[in-house]
PyMOL Python script that loads the backbone (N, CA, C, O; Angstrom):
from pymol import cmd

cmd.read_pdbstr("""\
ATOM      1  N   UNK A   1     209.409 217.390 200.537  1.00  0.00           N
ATOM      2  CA  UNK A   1     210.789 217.792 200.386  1.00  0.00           C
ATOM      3  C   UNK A   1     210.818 219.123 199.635  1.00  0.00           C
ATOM      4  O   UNK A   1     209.841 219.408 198.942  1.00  0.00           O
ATOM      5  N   UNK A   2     211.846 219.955 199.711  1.00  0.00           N
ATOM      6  CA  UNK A   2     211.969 220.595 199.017  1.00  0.00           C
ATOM      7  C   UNK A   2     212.026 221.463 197.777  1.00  0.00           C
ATOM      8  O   UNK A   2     212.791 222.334 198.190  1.00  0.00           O
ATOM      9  N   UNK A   3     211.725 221.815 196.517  1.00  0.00           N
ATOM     10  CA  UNK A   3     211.223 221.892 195.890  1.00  0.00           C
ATOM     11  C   UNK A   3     212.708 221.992 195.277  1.00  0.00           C
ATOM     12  O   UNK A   3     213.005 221.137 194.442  1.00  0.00           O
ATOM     13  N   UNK A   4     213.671 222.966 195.622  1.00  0.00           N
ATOM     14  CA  UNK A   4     215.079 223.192 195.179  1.00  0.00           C
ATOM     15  C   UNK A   4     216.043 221.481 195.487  1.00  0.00           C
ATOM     16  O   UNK A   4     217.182 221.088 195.232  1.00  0.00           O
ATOM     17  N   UNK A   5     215.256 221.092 195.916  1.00  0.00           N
ATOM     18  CA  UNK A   5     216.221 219.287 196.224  1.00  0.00           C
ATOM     19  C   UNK A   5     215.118 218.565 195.115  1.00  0.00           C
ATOM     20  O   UNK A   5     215.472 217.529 194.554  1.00  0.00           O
ATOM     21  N   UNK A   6     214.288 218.928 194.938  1.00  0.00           N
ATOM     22  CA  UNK A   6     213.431 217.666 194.489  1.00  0.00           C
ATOM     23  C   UNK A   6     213.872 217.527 193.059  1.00  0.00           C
ATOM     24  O   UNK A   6     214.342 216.546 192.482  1.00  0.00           O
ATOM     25  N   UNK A   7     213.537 219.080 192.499  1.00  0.00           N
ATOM     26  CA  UNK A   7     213.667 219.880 190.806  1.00  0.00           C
ATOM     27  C   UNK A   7     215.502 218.638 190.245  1.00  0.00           C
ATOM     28  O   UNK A   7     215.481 217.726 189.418  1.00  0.00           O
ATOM     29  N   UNK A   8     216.823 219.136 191.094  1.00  0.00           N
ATOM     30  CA  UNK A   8     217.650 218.588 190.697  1.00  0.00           C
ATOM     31  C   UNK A   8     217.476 217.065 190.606  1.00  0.00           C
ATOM     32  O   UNK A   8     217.562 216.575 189.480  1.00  0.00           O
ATOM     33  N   UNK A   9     217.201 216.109 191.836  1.00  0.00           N
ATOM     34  CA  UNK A   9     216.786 215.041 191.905  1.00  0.00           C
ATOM     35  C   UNK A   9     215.799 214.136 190.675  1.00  0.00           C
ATOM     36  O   UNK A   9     216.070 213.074 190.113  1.00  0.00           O
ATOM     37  N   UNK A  10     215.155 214.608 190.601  1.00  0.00           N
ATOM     38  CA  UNK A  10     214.374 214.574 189.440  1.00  0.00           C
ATOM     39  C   UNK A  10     215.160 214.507 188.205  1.00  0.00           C
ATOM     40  O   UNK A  10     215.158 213.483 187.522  1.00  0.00           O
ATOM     41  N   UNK A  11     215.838 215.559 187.883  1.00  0.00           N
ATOM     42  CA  UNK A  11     216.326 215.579 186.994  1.00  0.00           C
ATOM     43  C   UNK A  11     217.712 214.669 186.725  1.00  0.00           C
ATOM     44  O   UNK A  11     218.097 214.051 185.732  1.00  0.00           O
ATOM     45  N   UNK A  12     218.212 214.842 187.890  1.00  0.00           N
ATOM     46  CA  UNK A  12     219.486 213.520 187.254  1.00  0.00           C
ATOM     47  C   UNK A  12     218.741 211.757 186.995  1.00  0.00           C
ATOM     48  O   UNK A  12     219.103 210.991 186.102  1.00  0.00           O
ATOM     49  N   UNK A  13     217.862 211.517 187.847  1.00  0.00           N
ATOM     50  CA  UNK A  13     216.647 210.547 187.499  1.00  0.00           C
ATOM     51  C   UNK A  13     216.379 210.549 185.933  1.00  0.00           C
ATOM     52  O   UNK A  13     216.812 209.621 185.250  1.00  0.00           O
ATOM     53  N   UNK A  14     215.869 211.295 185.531  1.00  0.00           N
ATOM     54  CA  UNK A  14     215.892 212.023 183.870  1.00  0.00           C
ATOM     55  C   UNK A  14     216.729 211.410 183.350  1.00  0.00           C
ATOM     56  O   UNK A  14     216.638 210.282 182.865  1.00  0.00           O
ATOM     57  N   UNK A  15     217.620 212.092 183.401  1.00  0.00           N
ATOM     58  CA  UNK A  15     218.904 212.160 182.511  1.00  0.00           C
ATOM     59  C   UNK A  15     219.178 210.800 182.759  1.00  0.00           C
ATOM     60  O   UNK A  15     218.882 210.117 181.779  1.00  0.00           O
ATOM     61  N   UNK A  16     219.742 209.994 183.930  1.00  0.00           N
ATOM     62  CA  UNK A  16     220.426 208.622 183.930  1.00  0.00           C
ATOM     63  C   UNK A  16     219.966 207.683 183.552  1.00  0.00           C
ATOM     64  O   UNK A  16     220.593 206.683 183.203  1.00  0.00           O
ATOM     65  N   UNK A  17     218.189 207.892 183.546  1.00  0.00           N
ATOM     66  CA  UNK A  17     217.584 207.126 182.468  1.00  0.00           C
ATOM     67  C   UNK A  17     217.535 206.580 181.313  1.00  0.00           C
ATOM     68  O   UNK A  17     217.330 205.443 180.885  1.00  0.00           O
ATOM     69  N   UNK A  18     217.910 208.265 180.593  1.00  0.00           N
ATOM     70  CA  UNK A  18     218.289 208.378 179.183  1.00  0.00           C
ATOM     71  C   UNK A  18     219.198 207.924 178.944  1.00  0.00           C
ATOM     72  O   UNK A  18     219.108 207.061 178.071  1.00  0.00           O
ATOM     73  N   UNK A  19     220.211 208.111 179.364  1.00  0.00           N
ATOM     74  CA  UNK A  19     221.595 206.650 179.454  1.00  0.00           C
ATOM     75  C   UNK A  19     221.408 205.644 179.234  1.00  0.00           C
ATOM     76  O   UNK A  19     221.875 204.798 178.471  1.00  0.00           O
ATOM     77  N   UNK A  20     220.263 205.734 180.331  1.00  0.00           N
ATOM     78  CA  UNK A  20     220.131 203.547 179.725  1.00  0.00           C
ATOM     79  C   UNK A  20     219.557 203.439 178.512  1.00  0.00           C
ATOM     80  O   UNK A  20     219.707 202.420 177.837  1.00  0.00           O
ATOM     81  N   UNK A  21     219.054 204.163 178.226  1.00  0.00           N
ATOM     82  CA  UNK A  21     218.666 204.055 176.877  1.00  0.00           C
ATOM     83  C   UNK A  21     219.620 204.112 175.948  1.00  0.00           C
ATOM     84  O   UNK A  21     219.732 203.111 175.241  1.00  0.00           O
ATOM     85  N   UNK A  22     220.620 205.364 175.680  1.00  0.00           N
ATOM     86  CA  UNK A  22     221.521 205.248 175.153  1.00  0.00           C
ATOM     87  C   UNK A  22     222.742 204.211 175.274  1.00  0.00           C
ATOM     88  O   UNK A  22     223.925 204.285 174.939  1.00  0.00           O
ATOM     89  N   UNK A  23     221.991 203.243 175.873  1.00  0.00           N
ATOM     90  CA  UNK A  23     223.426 201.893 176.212  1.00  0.00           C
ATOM     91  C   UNK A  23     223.052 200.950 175.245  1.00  0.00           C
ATOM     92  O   UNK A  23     224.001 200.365 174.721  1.00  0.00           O
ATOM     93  N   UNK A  24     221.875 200.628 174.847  1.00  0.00           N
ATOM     94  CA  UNK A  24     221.238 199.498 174.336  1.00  0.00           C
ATOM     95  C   UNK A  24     221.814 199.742 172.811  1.00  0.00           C
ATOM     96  O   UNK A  24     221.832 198.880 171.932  1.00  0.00           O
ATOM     97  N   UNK A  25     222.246 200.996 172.693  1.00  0.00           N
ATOM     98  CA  UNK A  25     223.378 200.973 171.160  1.00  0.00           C
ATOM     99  C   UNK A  25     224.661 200.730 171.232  1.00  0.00           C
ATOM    100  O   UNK A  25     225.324 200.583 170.205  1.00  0.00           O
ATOM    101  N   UNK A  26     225.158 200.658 172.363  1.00  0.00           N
ATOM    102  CA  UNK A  26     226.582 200.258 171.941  1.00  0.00           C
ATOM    103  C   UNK A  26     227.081 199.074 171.289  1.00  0.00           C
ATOM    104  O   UNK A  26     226.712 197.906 171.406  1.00  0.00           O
ATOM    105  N   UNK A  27     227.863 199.519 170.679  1.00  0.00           N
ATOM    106  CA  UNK A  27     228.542 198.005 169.568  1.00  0.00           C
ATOM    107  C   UNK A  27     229.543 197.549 169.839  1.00  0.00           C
ATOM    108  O   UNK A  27     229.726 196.373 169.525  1.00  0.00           O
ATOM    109  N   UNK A  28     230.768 198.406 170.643  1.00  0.00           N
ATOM    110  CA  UNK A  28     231.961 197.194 171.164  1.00  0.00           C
ATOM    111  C   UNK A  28     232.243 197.131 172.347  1.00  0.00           C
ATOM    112  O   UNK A  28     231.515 197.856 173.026  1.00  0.00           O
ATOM    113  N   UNK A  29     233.017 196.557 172.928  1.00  0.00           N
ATOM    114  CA  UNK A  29     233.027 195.988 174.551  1.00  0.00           C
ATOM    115  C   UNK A  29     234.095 197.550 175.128  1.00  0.00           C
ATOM    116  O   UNK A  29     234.106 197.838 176.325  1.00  0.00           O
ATOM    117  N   UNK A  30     235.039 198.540 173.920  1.00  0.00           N
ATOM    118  CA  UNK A  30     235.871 199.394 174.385  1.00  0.00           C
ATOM    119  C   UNK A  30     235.009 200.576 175.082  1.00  0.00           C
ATOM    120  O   UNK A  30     235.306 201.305 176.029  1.00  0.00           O
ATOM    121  N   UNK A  31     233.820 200.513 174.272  1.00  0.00           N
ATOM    122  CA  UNK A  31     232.361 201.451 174.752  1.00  0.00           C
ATOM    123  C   UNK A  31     232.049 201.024 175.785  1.00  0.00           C
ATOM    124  O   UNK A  31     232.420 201.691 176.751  1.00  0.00           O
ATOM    125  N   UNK A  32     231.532 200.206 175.965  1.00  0.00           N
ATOM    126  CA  UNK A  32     230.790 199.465 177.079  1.00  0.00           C
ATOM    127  C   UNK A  32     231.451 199.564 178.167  1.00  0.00           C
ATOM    128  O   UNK A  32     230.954 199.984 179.212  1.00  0.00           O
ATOM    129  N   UNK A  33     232.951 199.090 178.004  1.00  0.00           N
ATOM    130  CA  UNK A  33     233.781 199.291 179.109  1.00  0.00           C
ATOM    131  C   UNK A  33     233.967 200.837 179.968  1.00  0.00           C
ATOM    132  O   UNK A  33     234.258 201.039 181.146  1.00  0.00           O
ATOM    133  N   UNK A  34     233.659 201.826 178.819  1.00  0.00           N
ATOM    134  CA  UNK A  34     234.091 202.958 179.161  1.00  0.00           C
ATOM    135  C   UNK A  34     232.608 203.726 179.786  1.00  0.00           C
ATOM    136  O   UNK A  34     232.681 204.631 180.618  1.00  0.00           O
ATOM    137  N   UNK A  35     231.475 203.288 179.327  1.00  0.00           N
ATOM    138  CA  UNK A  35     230.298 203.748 180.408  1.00  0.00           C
ATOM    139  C   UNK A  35     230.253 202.849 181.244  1.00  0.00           C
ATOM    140  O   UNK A  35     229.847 203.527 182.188  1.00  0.00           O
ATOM    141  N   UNK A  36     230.354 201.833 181.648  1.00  0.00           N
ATOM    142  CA  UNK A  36     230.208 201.077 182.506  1.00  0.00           C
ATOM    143  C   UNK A  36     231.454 201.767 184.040  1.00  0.00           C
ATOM    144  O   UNK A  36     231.105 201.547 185.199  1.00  0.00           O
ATOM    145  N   UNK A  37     232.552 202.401 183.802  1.00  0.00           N
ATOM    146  CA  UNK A  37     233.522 202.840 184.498  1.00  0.00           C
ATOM    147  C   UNK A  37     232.619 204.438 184.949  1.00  0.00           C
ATOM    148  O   UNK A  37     232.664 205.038 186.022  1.00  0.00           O
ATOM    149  N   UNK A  38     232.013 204.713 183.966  1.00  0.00           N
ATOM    150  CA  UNK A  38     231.400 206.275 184.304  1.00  0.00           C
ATOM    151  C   UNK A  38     229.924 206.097 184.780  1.00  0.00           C
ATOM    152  O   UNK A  38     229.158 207.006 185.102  1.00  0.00           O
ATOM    153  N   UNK A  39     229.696 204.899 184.766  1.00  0.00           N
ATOM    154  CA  UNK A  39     227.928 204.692 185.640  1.00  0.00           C
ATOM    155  C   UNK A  39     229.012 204.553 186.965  1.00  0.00           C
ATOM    156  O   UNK A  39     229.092 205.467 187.785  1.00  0.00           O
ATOM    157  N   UNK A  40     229.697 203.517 187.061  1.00  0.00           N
ATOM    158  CA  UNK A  40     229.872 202.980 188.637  1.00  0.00           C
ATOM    159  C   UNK A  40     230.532 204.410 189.389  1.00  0.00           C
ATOM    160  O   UNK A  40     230.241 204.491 190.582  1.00  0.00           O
ATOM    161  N   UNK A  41     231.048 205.098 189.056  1.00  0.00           N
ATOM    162  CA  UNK A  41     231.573 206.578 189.250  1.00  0.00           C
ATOM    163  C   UNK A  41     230.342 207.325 189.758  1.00  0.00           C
ATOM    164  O   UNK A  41     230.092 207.616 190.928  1.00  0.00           O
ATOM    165  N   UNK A  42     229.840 207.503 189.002  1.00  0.00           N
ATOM    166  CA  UNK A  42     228.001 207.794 189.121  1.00  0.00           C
ATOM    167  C   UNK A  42     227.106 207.564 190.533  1.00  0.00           C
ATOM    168  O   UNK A  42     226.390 208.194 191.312  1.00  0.00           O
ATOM    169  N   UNK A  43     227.679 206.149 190.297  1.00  0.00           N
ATOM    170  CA  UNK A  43     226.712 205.374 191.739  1.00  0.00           C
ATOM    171  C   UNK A  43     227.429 206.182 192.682  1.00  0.00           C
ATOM    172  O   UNK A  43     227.001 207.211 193.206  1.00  0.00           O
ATOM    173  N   UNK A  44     228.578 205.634 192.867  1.00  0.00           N
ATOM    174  CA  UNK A  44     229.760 206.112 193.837  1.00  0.00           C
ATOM    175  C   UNK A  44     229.621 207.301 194.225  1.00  0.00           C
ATOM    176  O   UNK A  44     228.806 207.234 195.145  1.00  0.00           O
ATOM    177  N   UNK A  45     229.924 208.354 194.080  1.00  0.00           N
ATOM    178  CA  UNK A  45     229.650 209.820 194.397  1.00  0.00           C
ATOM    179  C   UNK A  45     227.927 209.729 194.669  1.00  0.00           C
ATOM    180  O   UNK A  45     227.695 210.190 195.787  1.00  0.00           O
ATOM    181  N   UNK A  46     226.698 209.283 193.993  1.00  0.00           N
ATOM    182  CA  UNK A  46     225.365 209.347 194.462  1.00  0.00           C
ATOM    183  C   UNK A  46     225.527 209.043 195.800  1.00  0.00           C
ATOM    184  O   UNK A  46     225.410 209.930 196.645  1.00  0.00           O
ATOM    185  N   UNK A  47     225.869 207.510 196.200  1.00  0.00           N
ATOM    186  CA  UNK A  47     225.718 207.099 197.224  1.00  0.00           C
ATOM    187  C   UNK A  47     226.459 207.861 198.372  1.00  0.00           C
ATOM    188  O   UNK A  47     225.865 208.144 199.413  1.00  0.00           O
ATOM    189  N   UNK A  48     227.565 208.134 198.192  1.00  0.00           N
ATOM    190  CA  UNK A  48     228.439 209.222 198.692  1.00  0.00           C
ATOM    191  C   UNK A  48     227.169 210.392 199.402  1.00  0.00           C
ATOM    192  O   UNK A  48     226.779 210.587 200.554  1.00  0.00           O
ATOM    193  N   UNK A  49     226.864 210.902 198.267  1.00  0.00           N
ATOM    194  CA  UNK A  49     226.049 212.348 199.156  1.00  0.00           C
ATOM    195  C   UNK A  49     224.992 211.516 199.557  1.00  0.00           C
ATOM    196  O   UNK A  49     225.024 211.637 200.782  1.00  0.00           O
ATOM    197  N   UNK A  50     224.107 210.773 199.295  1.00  0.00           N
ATOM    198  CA  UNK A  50     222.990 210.659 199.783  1.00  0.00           C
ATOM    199  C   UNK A  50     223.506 209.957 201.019  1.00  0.00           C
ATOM    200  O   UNK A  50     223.100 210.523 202.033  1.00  0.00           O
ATOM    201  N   UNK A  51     224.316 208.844 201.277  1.00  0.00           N
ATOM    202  CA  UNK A  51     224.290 208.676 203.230  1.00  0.00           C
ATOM    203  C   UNK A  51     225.248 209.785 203.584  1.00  0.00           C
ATOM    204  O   UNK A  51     225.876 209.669 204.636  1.00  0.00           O
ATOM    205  N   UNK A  52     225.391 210.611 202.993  1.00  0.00           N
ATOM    206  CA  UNK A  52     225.804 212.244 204.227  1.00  0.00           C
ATOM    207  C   UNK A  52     224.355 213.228 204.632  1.00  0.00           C
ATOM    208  O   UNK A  52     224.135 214.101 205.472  1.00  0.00           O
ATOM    209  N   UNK A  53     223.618 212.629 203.656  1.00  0.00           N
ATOM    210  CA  UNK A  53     222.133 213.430 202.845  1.00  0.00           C
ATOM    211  C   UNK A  53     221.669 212.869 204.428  1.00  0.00           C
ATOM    212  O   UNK A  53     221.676 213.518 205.474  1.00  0.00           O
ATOM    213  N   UNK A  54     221.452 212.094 204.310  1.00  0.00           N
ATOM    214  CA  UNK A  54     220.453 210.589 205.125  1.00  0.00           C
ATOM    215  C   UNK A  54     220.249 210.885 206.916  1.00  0.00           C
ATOM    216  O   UNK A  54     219.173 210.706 207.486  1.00  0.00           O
ATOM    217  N   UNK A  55     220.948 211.150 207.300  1.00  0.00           N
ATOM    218  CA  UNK A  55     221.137 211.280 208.922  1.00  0.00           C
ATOM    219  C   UNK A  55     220.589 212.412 208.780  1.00  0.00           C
ATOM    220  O   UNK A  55     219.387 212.161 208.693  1.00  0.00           O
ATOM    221  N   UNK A  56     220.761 213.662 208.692  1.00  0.00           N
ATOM    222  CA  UNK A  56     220.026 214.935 208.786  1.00  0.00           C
ATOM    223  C   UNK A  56     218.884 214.587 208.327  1.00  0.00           C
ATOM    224  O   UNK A  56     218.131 214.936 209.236  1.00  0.00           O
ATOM    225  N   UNK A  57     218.129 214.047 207.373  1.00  0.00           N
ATOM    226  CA  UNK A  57     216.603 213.720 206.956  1.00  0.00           C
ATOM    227  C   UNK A  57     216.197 213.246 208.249  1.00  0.00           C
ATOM    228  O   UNK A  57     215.245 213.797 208.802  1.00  0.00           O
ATOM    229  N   UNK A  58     216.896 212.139 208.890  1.00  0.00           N
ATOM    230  CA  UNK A  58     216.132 211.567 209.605  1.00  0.00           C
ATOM    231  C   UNK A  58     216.067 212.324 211.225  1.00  0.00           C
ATOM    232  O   UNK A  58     215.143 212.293 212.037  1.00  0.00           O
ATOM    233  N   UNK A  59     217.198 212.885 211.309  1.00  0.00           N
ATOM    234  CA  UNK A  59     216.602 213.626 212.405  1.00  0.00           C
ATOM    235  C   UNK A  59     216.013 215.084 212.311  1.00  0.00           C
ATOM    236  O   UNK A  59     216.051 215.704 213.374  1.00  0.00           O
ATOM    237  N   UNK A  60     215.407 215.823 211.090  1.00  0.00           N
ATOM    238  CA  UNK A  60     214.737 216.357 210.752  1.00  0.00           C
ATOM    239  C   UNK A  60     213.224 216.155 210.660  1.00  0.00           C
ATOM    240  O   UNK A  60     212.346 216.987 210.886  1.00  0.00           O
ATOM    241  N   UNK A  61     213.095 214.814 210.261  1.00  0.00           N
ATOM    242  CA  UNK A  61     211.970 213.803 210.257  1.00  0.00           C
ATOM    243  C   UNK A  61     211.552 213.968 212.015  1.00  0.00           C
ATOM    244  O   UNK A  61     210.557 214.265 212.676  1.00  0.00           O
ATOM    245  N   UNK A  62     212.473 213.713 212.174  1.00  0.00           N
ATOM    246  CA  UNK A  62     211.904 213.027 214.090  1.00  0.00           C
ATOM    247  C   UNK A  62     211.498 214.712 214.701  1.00  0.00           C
ATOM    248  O   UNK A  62     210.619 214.905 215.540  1.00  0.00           O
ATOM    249  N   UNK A  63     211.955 215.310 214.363  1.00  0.00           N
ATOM    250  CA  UNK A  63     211.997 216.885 215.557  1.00  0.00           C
ATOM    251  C   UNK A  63     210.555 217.445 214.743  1.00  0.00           C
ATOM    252  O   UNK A  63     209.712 218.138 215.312  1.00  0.00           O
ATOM    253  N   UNK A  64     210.467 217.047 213.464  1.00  0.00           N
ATOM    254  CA  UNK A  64     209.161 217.275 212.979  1.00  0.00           C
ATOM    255  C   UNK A  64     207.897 216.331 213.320  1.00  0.00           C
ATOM    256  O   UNK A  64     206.709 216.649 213.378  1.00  0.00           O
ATOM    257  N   UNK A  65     208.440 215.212 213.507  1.00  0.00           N
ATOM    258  CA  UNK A  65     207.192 214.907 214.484  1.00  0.00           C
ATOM    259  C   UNK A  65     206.694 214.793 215.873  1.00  0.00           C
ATOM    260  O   UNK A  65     205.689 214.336 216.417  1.00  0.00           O
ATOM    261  N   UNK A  66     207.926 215.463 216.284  1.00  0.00           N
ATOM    262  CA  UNK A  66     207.341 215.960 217.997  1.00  0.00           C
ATOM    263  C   UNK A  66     207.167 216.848 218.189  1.00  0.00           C
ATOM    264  O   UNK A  66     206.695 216.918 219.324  1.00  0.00           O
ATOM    265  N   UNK A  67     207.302 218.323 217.470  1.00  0.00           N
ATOM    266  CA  UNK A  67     206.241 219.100 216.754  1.00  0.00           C
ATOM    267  C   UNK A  67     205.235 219.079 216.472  1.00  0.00           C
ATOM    268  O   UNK A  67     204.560 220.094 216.641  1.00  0.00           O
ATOM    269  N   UNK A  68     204.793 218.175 216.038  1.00  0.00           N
ATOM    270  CA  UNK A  68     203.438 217.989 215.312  1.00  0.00           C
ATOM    271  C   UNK A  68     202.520 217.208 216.387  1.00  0.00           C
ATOM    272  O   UNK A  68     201.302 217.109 216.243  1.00  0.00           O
ATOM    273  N   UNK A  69     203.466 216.481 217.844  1.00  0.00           N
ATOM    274  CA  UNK A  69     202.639 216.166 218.730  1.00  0.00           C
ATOM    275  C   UNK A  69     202.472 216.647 219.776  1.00  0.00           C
ATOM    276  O   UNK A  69     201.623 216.314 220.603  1.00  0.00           O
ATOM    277  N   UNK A  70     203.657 217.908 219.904  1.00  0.00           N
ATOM    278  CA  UNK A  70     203.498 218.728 220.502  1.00  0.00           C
ATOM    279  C   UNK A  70     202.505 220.268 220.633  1.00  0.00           C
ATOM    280  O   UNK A  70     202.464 221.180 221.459  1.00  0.00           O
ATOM    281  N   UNK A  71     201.677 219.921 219.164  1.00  0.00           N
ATOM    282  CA  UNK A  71     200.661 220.877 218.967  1.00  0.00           C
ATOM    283  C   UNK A  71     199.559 220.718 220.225  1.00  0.00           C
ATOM    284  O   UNK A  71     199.375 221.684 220.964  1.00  0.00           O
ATOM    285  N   UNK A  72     198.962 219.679 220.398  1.00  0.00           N
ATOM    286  CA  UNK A  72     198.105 219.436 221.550  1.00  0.00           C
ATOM    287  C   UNK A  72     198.169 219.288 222.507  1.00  0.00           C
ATOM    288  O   UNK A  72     197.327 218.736 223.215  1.00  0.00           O
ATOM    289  N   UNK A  73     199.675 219.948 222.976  1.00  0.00           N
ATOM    290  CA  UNK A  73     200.192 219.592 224.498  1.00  0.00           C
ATOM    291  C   UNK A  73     200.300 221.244 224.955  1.00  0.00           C
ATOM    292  O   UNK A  73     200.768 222.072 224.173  1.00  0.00           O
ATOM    293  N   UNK A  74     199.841 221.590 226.230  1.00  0.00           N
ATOM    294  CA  UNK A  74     199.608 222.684 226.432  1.00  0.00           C
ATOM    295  C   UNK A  74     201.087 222.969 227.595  1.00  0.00           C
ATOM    296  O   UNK A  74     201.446 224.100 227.923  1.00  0.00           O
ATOM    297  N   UNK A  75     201.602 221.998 227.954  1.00  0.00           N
ATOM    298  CA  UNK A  75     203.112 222.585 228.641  1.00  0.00           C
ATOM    299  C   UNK A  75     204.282 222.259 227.831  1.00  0.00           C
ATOM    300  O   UNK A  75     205.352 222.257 228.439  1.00  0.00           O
ATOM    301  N   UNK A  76     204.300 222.012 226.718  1.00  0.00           N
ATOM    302  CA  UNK A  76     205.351 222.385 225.558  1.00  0.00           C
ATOM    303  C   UNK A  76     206.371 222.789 225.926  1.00  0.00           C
ATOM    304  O   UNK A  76     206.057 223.909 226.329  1.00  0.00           O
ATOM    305  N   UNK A  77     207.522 222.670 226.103  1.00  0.00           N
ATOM    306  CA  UNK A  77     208.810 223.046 226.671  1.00  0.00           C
ATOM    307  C   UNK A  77     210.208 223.588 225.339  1.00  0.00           C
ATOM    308  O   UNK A  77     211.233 224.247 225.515  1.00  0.00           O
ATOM    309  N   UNK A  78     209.631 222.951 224.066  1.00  0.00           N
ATOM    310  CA  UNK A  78     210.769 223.248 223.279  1.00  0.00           C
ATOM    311  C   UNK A  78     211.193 222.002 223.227  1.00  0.00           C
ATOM    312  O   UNK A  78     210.958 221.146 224.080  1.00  0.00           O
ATOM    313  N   UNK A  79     212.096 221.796 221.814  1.00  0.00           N
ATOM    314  CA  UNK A  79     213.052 220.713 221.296  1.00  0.00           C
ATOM    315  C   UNK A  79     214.336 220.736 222.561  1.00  0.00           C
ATOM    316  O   UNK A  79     215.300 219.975 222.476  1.00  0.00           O
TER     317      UNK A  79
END
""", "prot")
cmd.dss("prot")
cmd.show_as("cartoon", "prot")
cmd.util.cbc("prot")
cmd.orient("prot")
């Protein structure tokens, strides 16, 4: 993958981690309530881009591997 997709990826990985870490201190349920509303927000928009993300991977995936089997074919016609 990309190196400019991977670097961000990575990094919100990072960071949302550190969250969970920073959860294991909370002391009242008004806290809790209020990251718990900003994780599921979180998910929501993730999941959001990644199945818009998802279909282009996969047919990026596929045209790259008939490419790659199209190296040893000597009447090659193009995608």
């Amino acid at each position: 993958m990309h190196e400019n997709i991977l670097k961000p990826l990575k990094a919100f990985g990072t960071k949302l981690t550190s969250k969970e870490e920073d959860c294991k201190s909370i002391s009242t349920f008004g806290e809790a309530k209020k990251r718990l509303e900003k994780c599921a927000k979180l998910r929501e928009d993730f999941e959001t881009i990644s199945e818009k993300l998802m279909p282009h991977l996969r047919r990026y995936e596929t045209k790259v591997k008939i490419l790659t089997e199209a190296i040893d074919k000597d009447d090659y016609q193009g995608l």
